[in-house]
C-alpha positions as CSV (number, residue, x, y, z in Angstrom):
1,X,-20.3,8.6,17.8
2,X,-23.9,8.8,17.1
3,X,-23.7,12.2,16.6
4,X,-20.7,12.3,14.6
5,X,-23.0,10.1,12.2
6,X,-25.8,12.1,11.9
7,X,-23.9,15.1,11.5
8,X,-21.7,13.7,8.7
9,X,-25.4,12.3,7.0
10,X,-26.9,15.7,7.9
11,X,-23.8,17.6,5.8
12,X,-23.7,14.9,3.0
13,X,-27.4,14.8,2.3
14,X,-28.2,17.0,-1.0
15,X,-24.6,14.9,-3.2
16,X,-26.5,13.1,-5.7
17,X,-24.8,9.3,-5.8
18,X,-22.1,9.0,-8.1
19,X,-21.1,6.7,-11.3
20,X,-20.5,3.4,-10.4
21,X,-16.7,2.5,-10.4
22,X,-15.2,1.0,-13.1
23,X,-14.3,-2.5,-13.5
24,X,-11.8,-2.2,-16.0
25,X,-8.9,-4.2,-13.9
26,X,-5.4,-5.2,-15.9
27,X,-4.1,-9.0,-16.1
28,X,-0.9,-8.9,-13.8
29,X,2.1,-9.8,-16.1
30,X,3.8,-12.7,-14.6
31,X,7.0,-12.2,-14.8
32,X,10.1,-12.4,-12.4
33,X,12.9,-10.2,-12.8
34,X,15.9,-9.5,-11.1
35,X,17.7,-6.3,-11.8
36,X,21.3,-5.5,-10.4
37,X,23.0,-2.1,-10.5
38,X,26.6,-1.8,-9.6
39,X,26.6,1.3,-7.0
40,X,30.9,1.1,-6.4
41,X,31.4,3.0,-3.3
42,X,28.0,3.1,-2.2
43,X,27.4,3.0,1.9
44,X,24.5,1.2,1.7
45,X,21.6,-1.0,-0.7
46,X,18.1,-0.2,-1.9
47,X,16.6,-3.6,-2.4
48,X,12.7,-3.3,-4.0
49,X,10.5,-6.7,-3.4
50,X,6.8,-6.9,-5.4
51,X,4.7,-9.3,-5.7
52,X,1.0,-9.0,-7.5
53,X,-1.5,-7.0,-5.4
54,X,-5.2,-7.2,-5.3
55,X,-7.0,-4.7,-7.1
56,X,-8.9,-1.8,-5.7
57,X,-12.1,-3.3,-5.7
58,X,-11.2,-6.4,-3.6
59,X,-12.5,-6.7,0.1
60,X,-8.6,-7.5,0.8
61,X,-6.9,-4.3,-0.8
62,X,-7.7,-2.0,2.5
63,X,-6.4,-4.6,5.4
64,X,-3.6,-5.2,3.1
65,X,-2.6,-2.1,2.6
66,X,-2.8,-1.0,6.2
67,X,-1.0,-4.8,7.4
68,X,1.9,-3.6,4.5
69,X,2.4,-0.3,6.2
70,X,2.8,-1.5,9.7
71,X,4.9,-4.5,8.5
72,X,7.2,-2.1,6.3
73,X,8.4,0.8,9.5
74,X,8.8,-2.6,11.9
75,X,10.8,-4.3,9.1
76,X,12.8,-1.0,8.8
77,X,13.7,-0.4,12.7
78,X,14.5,-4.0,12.9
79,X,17.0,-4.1,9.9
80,X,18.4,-0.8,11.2
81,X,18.9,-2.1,14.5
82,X,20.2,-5.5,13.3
83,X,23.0,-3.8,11.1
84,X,23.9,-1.1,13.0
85,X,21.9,1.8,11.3
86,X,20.4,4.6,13.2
């Protein structure tokens, strides 16, 4: 690992530090909305869930991100298996 370090240091030496990111961050809107489209004939729903999300500069953005993507395929298989999908 120690090498990996130095050789990634070694290779990234001469980039000259960047502008610092900006903080220009939106108010979330809060608002709830439900939205139903008839699908007649349709084998199946799409159902779409959101709630406010930190914003990129938050220490919790990165675990969340990674804890929402192995949450979402479990949640999937599960459903799938539950009802009969394969």
């Amino acid at each position: 690992m120690a090498a990996v370090k130095k050789a990634i240091e070694a290779g990234f030496a001469g980039w000259a530090k960047g502008p610092a990111m900006a903080e220009n961050v939106p108010k979330p809107k809060t608002q709830r909305l439900l939205d139903v489209t008839d699908r007649p004939g349709a084998p199946q729903a799409t159902v779409y869930v959101g709630l406010p999300a930190p914003n990129a500069t938050s220490p919790d953005n990165i675990p969340l991100g990674v804890t929402n993507a192995l949450l979402e395929g479990r949640l999937v298989l599960e459903l799938r298996a539950i009802f009969g999908r394969s």
